[in-house]
N, C-alpha and C positions, 0 to 999 in steps of 0.2 A: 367315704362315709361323712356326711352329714354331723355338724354339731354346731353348739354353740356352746364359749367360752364365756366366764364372767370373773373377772379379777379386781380385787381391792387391794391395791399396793401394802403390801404391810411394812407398819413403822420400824418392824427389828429388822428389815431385809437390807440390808448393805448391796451396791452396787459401785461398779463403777466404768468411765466414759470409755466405750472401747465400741470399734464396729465391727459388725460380723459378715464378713464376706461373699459368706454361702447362702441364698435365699433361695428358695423354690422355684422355678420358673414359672411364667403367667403369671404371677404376682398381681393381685388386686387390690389397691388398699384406698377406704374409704373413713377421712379424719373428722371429726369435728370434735368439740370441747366435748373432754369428757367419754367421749366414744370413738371405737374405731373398729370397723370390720374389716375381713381381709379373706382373698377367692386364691389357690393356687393349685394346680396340679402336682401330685405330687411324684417321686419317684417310681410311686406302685401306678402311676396313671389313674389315680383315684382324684375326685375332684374334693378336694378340702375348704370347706370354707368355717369359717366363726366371726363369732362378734367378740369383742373385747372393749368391758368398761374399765376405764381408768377411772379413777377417782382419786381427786387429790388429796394428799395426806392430812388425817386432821384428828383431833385431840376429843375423843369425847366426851362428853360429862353427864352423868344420869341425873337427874331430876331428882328422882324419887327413891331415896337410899334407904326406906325400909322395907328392907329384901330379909327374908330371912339365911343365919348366919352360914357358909358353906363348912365351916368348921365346924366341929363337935362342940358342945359348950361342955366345959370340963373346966374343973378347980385349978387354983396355983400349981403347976407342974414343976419339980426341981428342979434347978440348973443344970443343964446338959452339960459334960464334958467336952462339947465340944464346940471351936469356933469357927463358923463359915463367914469367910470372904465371899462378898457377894457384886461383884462388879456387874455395871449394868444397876445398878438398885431402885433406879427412879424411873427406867423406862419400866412399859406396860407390864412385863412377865415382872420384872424383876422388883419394883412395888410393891407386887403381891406377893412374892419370897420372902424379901422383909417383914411383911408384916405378919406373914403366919410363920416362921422364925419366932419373935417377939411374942405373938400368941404362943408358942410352945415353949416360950422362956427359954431360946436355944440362942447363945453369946453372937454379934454378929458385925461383922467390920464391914464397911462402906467403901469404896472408893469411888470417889465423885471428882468431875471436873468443879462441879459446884455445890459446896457441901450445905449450903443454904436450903439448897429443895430437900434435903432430908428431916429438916427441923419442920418445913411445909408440911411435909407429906407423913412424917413419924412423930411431930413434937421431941418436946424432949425427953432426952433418956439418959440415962444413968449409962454412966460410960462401961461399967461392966456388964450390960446388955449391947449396948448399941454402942459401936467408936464408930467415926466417918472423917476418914483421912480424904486430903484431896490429893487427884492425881488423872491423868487419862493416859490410856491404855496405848493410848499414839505416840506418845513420847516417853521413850524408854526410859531418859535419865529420871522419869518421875516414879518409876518402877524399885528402887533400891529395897535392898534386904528388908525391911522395918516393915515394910507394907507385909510383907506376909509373916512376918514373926508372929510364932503363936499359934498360926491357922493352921488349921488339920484337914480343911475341906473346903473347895474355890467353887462357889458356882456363879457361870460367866452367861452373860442374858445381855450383851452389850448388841447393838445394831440401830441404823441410821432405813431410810427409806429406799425403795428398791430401783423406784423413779426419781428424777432430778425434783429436788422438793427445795423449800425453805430450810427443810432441814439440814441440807448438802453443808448450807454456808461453814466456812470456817475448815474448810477440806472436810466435811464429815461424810466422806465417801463410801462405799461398801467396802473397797478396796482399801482402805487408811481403817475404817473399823472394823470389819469384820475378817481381815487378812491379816495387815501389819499390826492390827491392836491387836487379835487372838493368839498371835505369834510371841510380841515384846510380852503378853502378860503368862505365857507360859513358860517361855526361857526364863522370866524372873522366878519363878514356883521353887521351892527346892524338893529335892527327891524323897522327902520324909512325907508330904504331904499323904494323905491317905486319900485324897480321891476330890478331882477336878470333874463338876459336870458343865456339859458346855451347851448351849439352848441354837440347836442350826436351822433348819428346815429340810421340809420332804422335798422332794425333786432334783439334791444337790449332784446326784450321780447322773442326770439324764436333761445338764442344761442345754445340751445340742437337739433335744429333740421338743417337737410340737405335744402339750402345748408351755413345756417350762423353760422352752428356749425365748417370750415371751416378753416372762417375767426375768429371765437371764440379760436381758437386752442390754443392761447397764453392767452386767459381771456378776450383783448380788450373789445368784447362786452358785458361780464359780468362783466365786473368794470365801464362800463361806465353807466349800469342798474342802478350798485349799488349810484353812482354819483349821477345820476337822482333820485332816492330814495331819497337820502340824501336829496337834493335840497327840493323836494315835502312835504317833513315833517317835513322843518325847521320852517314852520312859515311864513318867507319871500313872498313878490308877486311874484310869476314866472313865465316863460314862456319857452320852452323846443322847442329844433328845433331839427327834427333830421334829417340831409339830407343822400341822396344818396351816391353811390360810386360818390366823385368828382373830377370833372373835371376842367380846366382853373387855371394855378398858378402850386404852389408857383412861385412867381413872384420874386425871392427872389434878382435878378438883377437889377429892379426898382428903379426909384426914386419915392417920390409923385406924379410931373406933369404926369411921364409916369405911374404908375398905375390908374389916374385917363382915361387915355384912353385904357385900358384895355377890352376887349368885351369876351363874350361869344360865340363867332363866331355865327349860327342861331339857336342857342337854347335860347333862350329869352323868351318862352311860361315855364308859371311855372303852376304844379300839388301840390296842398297844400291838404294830406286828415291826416285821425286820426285813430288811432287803430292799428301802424304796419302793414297794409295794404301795403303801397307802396312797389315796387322794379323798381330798375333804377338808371339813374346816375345824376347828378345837379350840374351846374356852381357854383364854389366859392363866384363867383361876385352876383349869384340868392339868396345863404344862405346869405351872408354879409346884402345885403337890406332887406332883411326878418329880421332878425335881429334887424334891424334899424330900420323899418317899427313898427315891433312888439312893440315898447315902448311908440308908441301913440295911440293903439289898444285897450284901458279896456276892451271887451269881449274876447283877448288873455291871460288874468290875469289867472293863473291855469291851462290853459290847453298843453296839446304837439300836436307837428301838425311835418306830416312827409312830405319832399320836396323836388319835384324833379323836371329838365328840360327838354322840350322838344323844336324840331324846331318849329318857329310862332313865331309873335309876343308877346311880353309880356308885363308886369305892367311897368316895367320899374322903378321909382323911383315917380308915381302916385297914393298917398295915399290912394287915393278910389279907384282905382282899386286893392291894397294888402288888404283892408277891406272886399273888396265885395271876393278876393279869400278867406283869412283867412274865415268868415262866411260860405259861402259855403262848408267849407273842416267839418263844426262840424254841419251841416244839412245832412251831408251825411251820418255822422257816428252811 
């Protein structure tokens, strides 16, 4: 069967340099910047062929930031009881956790290799909103009790490029962040926490096969499996998101005010199912409130749920409407 393929590396996909042995036979592959298609027969004796654009990793920045708000606008909200560790905070997903956090007046610790970009990206805050310890996920010793003292709730949105990028420098590997860092920061959690959610991707179950074997080429989505693993047989409460190729962001130009008006342009309609099933792409802004959503969920305790966007309207930041999707995604399954 006949198709074509079209892939934009994304910035959270961790990979790492390994080669894969097994290729298709007749192998056809045609390179140039930026592009590359590819012809093989495959086991069924089907003739397979796709196009695949690479595009190299890059930082976007919107122009034109009056978008109207994707939040509800609503008055001072109490103080939540509760404090989320939010590692990961300044890449794309995890930006916008932050910031709709702080919109919801919900307590929230940082852990940053560079705690600079939070003051960028958040301004200042009042330490009993916002603390931002430093520390990375890669090196253990930077993990000690203290960093989680307190926290009731971790959610992890940490990842590097899925292709060898700029980004890589400094070992920031798929395999260093999204394996051995997903690993060190959960062995450090203690067993009191009430619930780690972890931001992976679809495809992680099925990186041997065309066409996520692809985007697997560097390990990405087999270190992110392995992450997930880890998570699933710590112990801990969990809950595992895995989105789409995404879209909207990094917003990495923002301040708070303007990330809080941030849109998904008319993809607002969210698809939540279970089993690796999905394929599609989903707003930053759709995982972030999923995310969010998911920590006052208790029937999201244990399970993964794969999410993506579509045009229509959506949940938006209406609790029972992200309950009634979450439920329905594990009746389907």
């Amino acid at each position: 069967m006949a198709c074509k393929l079209f892939f934009t590396p994304i910035p959270d996909f961790p990979l790492a340099r390994r080669k894969f042995s097994k290729f298709p036979q007749r192998i056809s592959l045609n390179i140039s910047p930026g592009y590359c298609s590819f012809k093989f027969l495959s086991s069924s004796r089907r003739v397979f062929s796709s196009s695949l654009v690479v595009h190299a990793a890059k930082e976007e920045v919107i122009q034109s930031p009056n978008s109207v708000s994707t939040l509800d606008s609503k008055t001072t909200l109490p103080s939540s009881s509760k404090l989320v560790l939010v590692v990961g905070g300044t890449g794309g997903v995890g930006q916008l956790v932050v910031a709709s956090l702080l919109d919801r007046n919900i307590k929230s610790r940082l852990l940053l290799r560079d705690p600079e970009k939070a003051t960028a990206l958040f301004g200042k805050q009042d330490e009993e909103t916002l603390q931002v310890l430093k520390g990375d996920t890669r090196n253990p010793e930077d993990l000690d009790p203290s960093i989680s003292e307190g926290v009731t709730h971790v959610i992890c949105c940490t990842g590097t490029t899925a292709f060898p990028s700029k980004r890589w420098d400094g070992d920031n590997t798929p395999e260093r962040v999204d394996w051995e860092g997903v690993r060190n920061l959960v062995s450090a959690l203690p067993l009191s926490l009430k619930r780690i959610i972890l931001v992976s991707s679809v495809g992680v179950t099925k990186f041997n096969e065309l066409p996520w074997s692809i985007m697997n080429l560097f390990g990405v989505l087999k270190y992110k499996k392995m992450g997930e693993d880890f998570v699933r047989q710590s112990g801990l409460p969990f809950t595992i998101i895995r989105p789409g190729r995404l879209t909207d962001g990094p917003y990495t130009s923002y301040d708070l005010n303007t990330l809080l008006k941030a849109t998904a342009g008319k993809r607002h309609a969210v698809l939540i199912d279970q089993g690796d099933k999905l394929v599609g792409e989903v707003s930053r802004l759709v995982v972030a409130e999923a995310c969010i959503q998911a920590l006052d969920i208790e029937f999201t305790v244990g399970q993964i749920y794969e999410i993506n966007s579509v045009e229509g309207d959506g949940p938006g930041s209406d609790p029972r409407k992200w309950r009634d999707l979450f439920k329905a995604a594990e009746a389907q399954d």
